[in-house]
C-alpha positions in Angstrom: 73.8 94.7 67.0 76.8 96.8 66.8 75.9 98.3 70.2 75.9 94.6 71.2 79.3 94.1 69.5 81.3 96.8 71.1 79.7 96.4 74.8 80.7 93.0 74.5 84.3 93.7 73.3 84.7 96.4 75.7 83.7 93.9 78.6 86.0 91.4 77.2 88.9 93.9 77.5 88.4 95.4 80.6 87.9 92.2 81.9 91.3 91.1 80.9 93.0 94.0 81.2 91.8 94.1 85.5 93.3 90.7 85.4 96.9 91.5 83.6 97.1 94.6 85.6 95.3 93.4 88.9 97.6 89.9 89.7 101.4 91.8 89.3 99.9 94.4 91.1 98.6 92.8 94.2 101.3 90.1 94.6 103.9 92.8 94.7 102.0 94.9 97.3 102.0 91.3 99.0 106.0 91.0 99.0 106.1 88.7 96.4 108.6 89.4 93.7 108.8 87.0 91.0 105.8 85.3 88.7 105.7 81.6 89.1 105.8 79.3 85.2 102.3 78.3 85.9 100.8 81.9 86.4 103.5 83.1 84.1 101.5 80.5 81.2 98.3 82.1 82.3 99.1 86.0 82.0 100.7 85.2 78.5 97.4 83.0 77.5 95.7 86.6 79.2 98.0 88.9 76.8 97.3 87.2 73.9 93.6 87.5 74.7 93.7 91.1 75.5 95.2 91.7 72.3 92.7 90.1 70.3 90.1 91.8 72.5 91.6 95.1 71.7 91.6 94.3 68.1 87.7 93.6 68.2 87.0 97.0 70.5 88.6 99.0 67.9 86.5 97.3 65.1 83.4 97.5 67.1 84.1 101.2 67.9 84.8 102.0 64.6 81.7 100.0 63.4 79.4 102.0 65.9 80.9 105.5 64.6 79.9 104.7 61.1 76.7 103.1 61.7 77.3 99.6 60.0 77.9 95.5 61.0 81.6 94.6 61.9 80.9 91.9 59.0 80.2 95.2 56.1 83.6 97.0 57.9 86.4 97.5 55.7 90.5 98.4 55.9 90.2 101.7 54.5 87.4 102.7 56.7 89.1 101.1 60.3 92.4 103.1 59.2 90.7 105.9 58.4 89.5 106.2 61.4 91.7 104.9 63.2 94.4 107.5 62.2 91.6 110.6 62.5 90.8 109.3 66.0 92.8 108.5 69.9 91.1 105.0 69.1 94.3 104.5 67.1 96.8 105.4 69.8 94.9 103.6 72.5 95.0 100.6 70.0 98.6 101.2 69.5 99.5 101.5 73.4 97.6 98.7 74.1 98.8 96.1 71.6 102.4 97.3 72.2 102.1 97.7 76.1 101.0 93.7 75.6 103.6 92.5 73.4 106.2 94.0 76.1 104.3 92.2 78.5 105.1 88.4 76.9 108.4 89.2 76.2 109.2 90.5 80.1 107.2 87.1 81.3 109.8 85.1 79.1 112.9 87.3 79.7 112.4 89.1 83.8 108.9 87.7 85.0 108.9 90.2 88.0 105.8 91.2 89.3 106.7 95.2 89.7 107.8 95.1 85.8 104.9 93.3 85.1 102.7 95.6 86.9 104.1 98.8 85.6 103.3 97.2 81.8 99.8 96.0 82.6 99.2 99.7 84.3 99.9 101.2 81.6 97.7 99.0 79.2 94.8 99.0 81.6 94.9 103.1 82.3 95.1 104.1 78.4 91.2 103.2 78.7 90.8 106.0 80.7 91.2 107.6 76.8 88.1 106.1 75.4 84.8 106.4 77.0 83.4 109.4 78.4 86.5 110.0 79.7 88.1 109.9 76.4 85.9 112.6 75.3 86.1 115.0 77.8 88.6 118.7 77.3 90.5 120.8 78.9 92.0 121.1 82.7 89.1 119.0 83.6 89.0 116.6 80.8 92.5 115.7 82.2 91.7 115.4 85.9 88.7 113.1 84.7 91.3 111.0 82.7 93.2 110.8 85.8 90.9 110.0 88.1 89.5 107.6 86.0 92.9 105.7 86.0 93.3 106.0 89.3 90.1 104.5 89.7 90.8 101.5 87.3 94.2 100.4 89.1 92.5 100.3 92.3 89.7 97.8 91.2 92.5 96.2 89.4 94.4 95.4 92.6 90.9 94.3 94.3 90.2 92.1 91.8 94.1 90.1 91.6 93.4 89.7 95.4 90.1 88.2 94.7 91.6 85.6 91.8 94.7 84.9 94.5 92.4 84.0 97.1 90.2 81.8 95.7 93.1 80.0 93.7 94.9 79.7 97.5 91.5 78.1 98.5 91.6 75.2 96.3 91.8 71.6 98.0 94.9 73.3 100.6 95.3 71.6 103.7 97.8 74.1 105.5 95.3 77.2 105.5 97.8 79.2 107.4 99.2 81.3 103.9 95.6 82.2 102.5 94.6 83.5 106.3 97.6 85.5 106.2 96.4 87.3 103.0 93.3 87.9 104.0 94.5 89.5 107.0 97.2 91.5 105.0 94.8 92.8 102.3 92.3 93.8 104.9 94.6 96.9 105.8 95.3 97.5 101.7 91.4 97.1 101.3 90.2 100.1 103.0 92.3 102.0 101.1 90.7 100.6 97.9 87.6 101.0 98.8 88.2 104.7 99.8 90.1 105.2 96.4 86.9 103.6 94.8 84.1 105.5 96.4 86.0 109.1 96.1 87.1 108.8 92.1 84.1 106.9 91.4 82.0 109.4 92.6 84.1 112.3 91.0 83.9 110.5 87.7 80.4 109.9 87.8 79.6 114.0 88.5 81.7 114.9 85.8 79.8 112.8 83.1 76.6 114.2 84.5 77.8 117.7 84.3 76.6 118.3 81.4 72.5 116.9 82.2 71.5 113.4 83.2 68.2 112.0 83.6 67.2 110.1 86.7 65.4 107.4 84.8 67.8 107.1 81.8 69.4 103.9 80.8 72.7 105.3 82.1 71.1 106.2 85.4 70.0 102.6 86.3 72.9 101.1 85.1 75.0 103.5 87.4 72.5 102.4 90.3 72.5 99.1 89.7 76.9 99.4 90.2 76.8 101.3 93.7 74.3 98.4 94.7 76.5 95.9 93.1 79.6 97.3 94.6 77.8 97.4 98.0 77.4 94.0 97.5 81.0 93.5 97.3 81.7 95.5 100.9 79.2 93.0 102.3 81.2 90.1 101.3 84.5 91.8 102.0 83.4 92.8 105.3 81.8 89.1 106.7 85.1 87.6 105.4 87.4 90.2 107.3 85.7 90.0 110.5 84.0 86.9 110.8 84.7 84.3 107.4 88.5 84.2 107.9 88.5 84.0 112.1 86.4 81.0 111.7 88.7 79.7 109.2 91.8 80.7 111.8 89.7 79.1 114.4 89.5 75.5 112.1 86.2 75.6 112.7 83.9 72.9 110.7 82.8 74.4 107.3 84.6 77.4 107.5 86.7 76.8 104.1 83.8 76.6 102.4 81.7 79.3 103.3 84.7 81.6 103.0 85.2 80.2 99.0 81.3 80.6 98.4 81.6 84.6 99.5 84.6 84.8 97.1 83.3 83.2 94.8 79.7 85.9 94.9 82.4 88.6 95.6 84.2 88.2 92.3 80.8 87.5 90.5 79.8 90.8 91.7 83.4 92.6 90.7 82.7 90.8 86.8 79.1 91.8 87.0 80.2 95.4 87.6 82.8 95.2 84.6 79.8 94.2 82.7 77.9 97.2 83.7 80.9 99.3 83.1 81.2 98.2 79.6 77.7 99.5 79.0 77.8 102.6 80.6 81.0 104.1 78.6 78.6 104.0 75.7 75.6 105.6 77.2 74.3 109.3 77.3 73.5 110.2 80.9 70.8 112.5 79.3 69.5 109.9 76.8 66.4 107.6 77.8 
């Protein structure tokens, strides 16, 4: 149940934390400079979120560590270990890093001030995890990469939510067309980030042993296939989804909405997956 507990919390997080990060991030490498009110209402709804999310990781780490329910979990236990642990100075970051966050959407809602706050929220994960736990010289490259790694899925992941908000009921589909055909340039460069910090991440938690039929193995399987997935959809709606839409042709709109729509289904079912494997033994079965 605790397992349960911090898997979900973790998910919830990350989750919200892609999102902060991911929108800022991607509308500034777009040209846009400014947060509208409306998206400015739902990043702040989003920090307020992540913050309770953050709250509940920590309690469901700290549960996990000491082998109880969150329910039997008391103060002097949490700041115990909180204090004895980085889980405190992740929790600190991140609830800080967030409060920042409202107060630049109220005071200078500017995307690159908004991204550099969410980055900073969304990397300190990259201090928890197997990643978290890892020493030395390459303890610290796996820290990095693993940040690396989580900022470019962030700015995938904006692009996604943009899209399919630019998609709804428009009749001039000239400004989502552009996008697409903007991000397709940004996206291979994702993608390569992805594939080449994902796979250096994934060596150096198996380092150590890993067992081809282990929980963590299937689950790590089960993300290439899922992220495969994704390069399918990104790749009919770069080359033949979004010239169909530029052509007007009949349907086009929505068969370009239902691949973004599976696309960012796939993107949250990899979170999920994610959430799991930063709590599982590569070794264990």
């Amino acid at each position: 149940m605790t397992d349960t507990a911090a898997i979900v919390a973790r998910f919830a997080l990350l989750l919200l934390s892609l999102g902060l990060a991911g929108l800022p991030l991607y509308l500034r490498l777009a040209g846009q400079r400014s947060i509208s009110r409306g998206l400015g209402l739902a990043l702040g709804i989003g920090s307020v979120l992540a913050a309770l999310a953050s709250v509940w990781w920590a309690a469901a780490t700290v549960a996990g560590m000491a082998a109880m329910p969150i329910a039997d979990l008391d103060w002097p236990t949490l700041q115990a270990v909180l204090a004895a642990t980085p889980l405190g100075s992740v929790l600190a970051v991140r609830l800080a890093g967030l409060a920042a966050f409202v107060v630049a959407l109220i005071v200078a809602p500017r995307t690159d001030l908004l991204a550099g706050i969410a980055a900073l929220v969304l990397i300190s994960g990259a201090w928890t995890g197997h990643a978290g736990a890892a020493e030395g010289d390459l303890g610290t490259f796996q820290r990095l990469s693993d940040g690396l790694h989580l900022l470019a899925a962030a700015i995938w992941f904006g692009a996604l939510i943009v899209f399919l908000a630019s998609l709804g009921g428009r009749i001039d589909t000239r400004p989502i067309i552009h996008r697409l055909e903007r991000f397709a340039r940004t996206g291979t460069i994702i993608v390569l980030v992805l594939v080449v910090t994902g796979t250096a991440n994934a060596i150096l938690i198996a380092r150590s042993g890993w067992e081809p039929m282990s929980g963590w193995s299937l689950m790590l399987a089960a993300k290439i296939a899922l992220f495969a997935a994704m390069l399918g959809f990104a790749g009919l709606n770069r080359w033949k989804l979004t010239p169909e839409l530029a052509a007007q042709l009949p349907g086009a709109e929505g068969r370009l909405r239902t691949s973004l729509i599976l696309e960012t289904g796939s993107a949250i079912a990899i979170f999920g997956l994610v959430a799991a494997l930063g709590l599982r033994d590569p070794a264990g079965l």
